[in-house]
C-alpha atoms as one frame of an Amber mdcrd trajectory, in Angstrom:
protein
  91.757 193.780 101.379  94.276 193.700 104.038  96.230 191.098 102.500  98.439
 193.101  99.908 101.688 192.059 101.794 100.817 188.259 100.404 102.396 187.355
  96.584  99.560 186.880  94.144 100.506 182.909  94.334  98.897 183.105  98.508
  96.144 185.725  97.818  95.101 182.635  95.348  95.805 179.657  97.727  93.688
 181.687 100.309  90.342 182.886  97.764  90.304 179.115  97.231  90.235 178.355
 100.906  87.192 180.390 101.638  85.379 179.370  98.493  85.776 176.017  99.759
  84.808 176.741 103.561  81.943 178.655 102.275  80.434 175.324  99.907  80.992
 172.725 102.592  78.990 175.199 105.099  76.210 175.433 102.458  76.179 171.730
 102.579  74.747 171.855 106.454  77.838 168.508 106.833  77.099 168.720 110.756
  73.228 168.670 110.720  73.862 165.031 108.520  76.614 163.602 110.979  73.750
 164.608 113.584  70.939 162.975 112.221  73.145 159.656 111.067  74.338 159.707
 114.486  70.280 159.210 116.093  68.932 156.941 113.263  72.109 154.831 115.139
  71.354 155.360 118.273  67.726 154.859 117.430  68.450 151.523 116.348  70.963
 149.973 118.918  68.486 150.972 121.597  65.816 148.567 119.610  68.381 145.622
 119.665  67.895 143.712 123.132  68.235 140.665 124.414  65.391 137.937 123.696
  63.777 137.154 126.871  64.318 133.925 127.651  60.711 131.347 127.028  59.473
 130.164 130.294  60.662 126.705 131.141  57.376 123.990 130.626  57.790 121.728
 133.394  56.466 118.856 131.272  59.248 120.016 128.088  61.469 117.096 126.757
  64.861 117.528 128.837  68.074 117.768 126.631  69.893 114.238 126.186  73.251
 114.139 127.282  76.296 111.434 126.809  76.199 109.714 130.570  79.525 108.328
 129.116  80.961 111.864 128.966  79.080 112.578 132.450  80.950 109.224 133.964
  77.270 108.891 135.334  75.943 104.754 135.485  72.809 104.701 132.879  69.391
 105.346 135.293  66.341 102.587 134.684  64.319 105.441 132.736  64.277 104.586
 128.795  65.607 106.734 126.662  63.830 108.295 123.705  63.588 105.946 120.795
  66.436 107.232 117.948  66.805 105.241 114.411  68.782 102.445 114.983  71.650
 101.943 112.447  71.100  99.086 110.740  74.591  97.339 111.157  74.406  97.583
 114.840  70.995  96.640 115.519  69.189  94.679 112.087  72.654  92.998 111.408
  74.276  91.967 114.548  77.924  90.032 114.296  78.461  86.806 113.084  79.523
  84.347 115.563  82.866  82.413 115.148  83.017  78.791 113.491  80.702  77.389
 111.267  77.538  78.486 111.004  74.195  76.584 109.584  73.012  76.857 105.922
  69.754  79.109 107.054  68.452  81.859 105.314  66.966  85.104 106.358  63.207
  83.991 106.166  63.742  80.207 107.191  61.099  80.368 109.531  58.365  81.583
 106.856  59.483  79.317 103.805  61.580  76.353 104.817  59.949  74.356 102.018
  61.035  76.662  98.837  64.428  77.070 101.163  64.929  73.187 101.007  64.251
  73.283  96.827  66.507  75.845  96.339  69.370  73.993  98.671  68.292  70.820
  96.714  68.700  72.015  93.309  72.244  73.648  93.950  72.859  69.913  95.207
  71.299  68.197  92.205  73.034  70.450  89.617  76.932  70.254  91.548  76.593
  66.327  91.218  76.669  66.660  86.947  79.590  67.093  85.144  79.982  69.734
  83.029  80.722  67.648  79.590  83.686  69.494  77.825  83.458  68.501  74.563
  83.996  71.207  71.953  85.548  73.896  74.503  87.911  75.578  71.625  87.691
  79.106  71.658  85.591  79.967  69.136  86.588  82.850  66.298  85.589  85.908
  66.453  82.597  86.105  64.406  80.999  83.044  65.923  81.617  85.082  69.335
  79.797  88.369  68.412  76.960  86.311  67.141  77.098  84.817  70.293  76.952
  87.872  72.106  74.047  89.147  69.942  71.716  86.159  70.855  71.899  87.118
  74.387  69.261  89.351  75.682  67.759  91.063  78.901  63.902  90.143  79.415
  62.181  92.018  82.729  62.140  88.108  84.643  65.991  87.936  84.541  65.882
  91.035  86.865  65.900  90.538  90.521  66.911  92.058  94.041  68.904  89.618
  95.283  70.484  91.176  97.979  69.724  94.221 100.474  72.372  96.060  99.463
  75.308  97.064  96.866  76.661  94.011  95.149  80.336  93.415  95.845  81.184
  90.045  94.624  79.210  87.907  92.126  79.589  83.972  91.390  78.006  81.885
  89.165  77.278  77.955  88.870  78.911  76.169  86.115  75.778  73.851  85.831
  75.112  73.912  82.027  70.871  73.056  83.108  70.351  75.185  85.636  71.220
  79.194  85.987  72.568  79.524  89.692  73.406  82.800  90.956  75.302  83.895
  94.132  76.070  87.698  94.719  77.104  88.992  98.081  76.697  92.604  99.485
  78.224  95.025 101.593  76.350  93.722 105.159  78.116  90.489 104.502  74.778
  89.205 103.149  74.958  85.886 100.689  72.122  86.130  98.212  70.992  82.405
  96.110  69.033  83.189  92.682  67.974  80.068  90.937  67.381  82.460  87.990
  65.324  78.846  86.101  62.981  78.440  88.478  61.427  81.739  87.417  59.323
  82.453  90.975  59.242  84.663  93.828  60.207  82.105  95.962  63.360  80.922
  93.367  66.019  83.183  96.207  66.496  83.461  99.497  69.139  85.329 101.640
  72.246  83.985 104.009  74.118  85.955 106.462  77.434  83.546 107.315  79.711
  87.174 107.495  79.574  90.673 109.527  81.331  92.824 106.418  80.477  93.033
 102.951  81.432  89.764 100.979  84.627  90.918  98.511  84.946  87.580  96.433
  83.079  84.687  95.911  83.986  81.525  94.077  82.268  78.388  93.107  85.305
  75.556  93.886  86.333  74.583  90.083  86.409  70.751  91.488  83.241  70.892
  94.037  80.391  73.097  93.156  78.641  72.120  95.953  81.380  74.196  97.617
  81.157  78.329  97.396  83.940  80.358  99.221  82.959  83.644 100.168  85.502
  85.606 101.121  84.652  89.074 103.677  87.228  91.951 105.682  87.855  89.242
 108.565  86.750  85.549 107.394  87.072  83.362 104.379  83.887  80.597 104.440
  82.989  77.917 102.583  79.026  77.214 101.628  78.732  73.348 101.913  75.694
  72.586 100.308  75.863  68.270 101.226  75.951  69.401 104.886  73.908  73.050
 104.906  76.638  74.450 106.230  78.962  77.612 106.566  82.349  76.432 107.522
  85.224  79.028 108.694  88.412  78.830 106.866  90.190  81.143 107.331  89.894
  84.377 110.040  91.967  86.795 111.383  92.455  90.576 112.216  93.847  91.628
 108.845  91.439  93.216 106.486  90.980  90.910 103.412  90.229  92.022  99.885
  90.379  88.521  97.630  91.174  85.515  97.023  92.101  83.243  94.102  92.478
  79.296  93.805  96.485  78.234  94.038  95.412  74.196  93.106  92.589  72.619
  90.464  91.244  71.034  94.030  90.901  74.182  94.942  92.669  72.708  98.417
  95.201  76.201  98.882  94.568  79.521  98.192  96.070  82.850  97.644  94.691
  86.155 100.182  95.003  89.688  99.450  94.887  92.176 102.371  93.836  95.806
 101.982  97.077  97.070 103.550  98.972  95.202 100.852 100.154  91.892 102.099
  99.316  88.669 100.534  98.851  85.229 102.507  98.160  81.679 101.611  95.514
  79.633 102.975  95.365  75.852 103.176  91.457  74.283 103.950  93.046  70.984
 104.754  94.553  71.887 107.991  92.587  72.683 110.832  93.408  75.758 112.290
  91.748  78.693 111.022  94.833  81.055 110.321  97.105  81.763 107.048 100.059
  79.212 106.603 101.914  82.175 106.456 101.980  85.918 105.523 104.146  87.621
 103.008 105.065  91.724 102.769 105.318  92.122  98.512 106.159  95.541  99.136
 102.062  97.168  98.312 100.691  99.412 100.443  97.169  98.065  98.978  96.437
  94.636  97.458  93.072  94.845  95.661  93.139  91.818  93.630  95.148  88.521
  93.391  94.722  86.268  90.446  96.502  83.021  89.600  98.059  81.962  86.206
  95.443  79.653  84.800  98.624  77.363  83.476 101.325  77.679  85.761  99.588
  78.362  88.918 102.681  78.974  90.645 102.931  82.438  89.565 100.350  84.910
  90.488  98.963  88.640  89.975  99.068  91.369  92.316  97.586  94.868  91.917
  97.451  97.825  94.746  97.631 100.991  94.059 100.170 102.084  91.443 101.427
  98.637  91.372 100.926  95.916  89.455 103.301  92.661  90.273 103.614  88.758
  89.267 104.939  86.980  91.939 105.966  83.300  92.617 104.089  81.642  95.530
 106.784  79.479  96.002 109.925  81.783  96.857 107.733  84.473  99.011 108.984
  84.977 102.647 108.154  87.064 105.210 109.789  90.483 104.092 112.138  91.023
 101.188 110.000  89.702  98.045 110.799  90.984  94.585 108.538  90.322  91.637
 109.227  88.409  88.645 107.748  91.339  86.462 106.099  94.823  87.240 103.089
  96.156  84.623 104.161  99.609  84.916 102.793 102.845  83.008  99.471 103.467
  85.284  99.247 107.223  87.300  96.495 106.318  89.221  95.355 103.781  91.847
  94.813 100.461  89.938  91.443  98.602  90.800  91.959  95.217  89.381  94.860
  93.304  87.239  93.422  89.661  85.298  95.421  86.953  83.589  93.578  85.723
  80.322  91.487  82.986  81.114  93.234  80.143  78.058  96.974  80.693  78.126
  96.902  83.881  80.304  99.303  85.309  78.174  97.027  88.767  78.200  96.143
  91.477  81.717  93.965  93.685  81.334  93.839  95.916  83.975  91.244  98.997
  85.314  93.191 102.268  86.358  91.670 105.615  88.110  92.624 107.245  85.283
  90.128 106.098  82.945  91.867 103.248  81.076  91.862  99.944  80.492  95.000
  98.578  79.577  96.431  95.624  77.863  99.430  93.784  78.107 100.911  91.094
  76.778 103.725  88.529  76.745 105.720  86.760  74.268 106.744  82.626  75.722
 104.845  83.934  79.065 105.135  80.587  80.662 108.923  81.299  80.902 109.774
  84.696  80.834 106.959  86.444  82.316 107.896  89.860  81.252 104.868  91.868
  79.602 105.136  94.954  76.973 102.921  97.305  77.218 100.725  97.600  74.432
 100.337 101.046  72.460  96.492 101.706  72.937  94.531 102.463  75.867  90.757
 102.200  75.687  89.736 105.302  77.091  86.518 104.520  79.544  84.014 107.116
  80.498  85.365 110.717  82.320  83.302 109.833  85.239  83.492 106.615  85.675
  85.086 105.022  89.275  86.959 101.533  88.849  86.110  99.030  91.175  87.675
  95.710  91.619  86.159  93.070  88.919  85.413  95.829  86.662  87.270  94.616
  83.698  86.440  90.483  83.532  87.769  88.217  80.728  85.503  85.867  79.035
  86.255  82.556  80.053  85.233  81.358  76.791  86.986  84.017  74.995  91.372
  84.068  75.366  90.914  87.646  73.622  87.806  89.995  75.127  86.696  90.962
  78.141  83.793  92.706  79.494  83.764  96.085  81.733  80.514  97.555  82.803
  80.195 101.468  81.297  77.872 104.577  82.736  77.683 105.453  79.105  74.098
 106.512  78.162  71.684 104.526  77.660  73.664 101.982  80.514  75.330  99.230
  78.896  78.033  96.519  79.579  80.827  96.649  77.141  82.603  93.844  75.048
  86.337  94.452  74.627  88.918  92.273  72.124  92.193  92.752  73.417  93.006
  95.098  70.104  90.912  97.652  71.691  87.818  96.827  69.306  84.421  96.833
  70.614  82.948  94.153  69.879  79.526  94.636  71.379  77.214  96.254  73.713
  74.838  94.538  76.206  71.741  97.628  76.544  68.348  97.382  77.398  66.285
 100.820  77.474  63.737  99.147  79.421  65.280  97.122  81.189  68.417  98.156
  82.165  69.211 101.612  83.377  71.681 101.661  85.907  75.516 100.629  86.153
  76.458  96.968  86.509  80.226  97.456  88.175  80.524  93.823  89.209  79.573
  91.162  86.075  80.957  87.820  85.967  80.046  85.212  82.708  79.160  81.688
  82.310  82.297  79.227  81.866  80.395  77.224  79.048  77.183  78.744  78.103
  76.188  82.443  76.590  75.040  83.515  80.282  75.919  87.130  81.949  75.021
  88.046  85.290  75.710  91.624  86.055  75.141  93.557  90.013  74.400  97.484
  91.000  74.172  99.626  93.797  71.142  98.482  94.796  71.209  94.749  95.534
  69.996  94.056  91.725  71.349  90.941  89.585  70.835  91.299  85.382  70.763
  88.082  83.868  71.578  88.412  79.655
């Protein structure tokens, strides 16, 4: 075949050669590439440009920043956008005191006037504290089973998310402040049982982070907001300024029974102390503890020199009366939380329990043996494990003021339910209403002397059990 000068290994290598030219030629390869080649063509001459619409001469012209453009704003308005509603429905407080009006004064000044006279009328009783023992156990969970949530005891009190939640210690009357995230002051008497029984304040610009009824004065109620601490005078309708300044506050807790000084808590972890007697409107002075976050200050309900601190990781008693500038060490740290702590309570008797809220999703307990002159706590052994999802927020976890041992904590267990906690861990009960109740009451504060719980949600709502 002309190649017999080839080894039989080559005359192989080239037979498979032309067997394999000879199948890829059968296979027409070329006349594929070809037609691949115009379907492409085909197709890229099909993609154009879009002609540009003709320009309407009456079309809406495209808004643009004048800022940006350093151009001075023409006389031609604008069109109309949505205005957010803390720039434009809520404008800023002024500075100083401000007057006891509400948000509707000018359409129901009369119902405004009973509501302003009742918190008046009730602030002028005393509270009669016979038989204030704590009562056992038992007695309490019966207690707590009496109380119930009917639809009248449900309310919108404010526009917006409850932060902060204070109630009158009147033993007649069921007065109710709660105070939202526009700085808006909401007054519920929850007795009077009509439409017209609250009406709305605005004496701050931020949302209202603690409120308190004074524990000598209940005509007095101290709202505390990012930039101002106030005080509600009910005697002369006013909102007087206490406190202001640049720092962002986060609480505030009673140093005195006259409720004269004060402890602050700033967001970016410093602590200050406020005296209403002088007249400047500025801390006495400020004091680094060494937080990078104070959420929550509470005072020792016996010794009231010492105090509670919690930020993030850190949870710190302090004494009011060494703290300078810079350089403060605590008495004792509660340590053993991994995540950002959202509130840290002294027991409201002897305060010889915390409970505290952690990110984590536990509530922990500690307690002290001869608190009132040691002051170091041991960790307790059990956790009570809260819900996977659930968020902390500050006043999650709230002792009963009646109670030295349980505390409350609102749960998004289903159906929604506020919990009852003894300071073993045990639940003792479970405030639910399928009806009534179906959404998450994060802020709850209780009655000093009467079977009363007022719990707030997300949407401006008070729950009265």
């Amino acid at each position: 075949d002309g190649h017999s000068h080839l080894s039989a290994y080559e005359r192989k290598r080239l037979k498979n050669i032309t067997e394999n030219a000879k199948f890829f030629a059968a296979l027409k390869l070329h006349e594929v590439s070809a037609r691949l080649n115009q379907i492409a063509t085909k197709r890229q001459s099909h993609v154009t440009k879009r002609r540009k619409p003709k320009k309407v001469e009456d079309e809406t012209a495209r808004r643009r920043s004048m800022r940006l453009l350093r151009v001075e704003p023409l006389d031609v308005p604008l069109l109309e956008t949505p205005a957010r509603p803390e720039a434009e429905e809520y404008p800023q407080v002024p500075v100083g005191p401000l007057p006891m009006v509400p948000e509707d004064q000018a359409e129901n000044s009369k119902w405004t006037e009973a509501l302003l006279g009742t918190w008046m009328r009730i602030s002028e009783l005393k509270a009669d504290d016979a038989d204030r023992g704590t009562p056992d156990i038992k007695r309490y969970q019966e207690s707590l089973s009496s109380m119930v949530l009917s639809e009248e005891n449900i309310r919108k009190v404010v526009k917006a998310r409850v932060c902060s939640i204070a109630i009158h210690p009147s033993e007649s009357t069921i007065l109710v402040a709660a105070g939202d995230k526009w700085g808006h002051i909401g007054l519920w008497n929850v007795s009077c049982r009509s439409e017209e029984g609250a009406h709305i304040f605005i004496p701050h610009s931020f949302q209202v982070n603690c409120m308190h009824f004074s524990p000598c004065n209940p005509a007095h109620l101290l709202s505390l907001s990012n930039d101002t601490l106030r005080c509600g005078d009910v005697t002369r309708a006013v909102f007087d300024e206490i406190c202001r300044s640049e720092e962002n506050f986060s609480s505030f807790d009673f140093l005195e029974e006259n409720a004269s000084t004060a402890i602050v808590g700033h967001w970016d972890g410093d602590v200050a102390v406020v005296d209403r007697r002088t007249p400047e409107t500025s801390p006495e002075f400020s004091a680094d503890i060494g937080f990078r976050r104070t959420r929550t200050v509470h005072v020792h309900p016996v010794n009231k020199q010492y105090f509670l601190a919690a930020g993030l990781m850190d949870v710190c008693v302090f004494d009011v009366r060494y703290l300078k500038a810079k350089g403060n060490k605590p008495l004792s740290s509660l340590t053993g939380h991994t995540k950002s702590v959202a509130s840290a309570y002294f027991s409201p008797v002897t305060g010889s329990r915390v409970v505290t809220v952690c990110a984590d999703d536990r509530l922990r307990i500690f307690n002290s043996k001869n608190i009132q002159v040691l002051l170091i706590f041991k960790k307790q052994s059990n956790k009570i494990k809260t819900h996977e999802n659930s968020q902390p927020k500050p006043g999650w976890a709230i002792w009963d003021p009646k109670q030295e041992h349980c505390f409350l904590v609102g749960s998004m267990e289903q159906p929604r339910q506020i919990q009852v906690f003894q300071d073993t861990g045990k639940l003792l009960h479970s405030f639910c209403n399928m009806d009534c109740l179906s959404s998450v009451c994060s802020i709850n504060v209780v009655h000093p002397s009467q079977n009363i719980l007022v719990g707030g949600n997300s949407s401006g709502r008070l729950h009265v059990f």
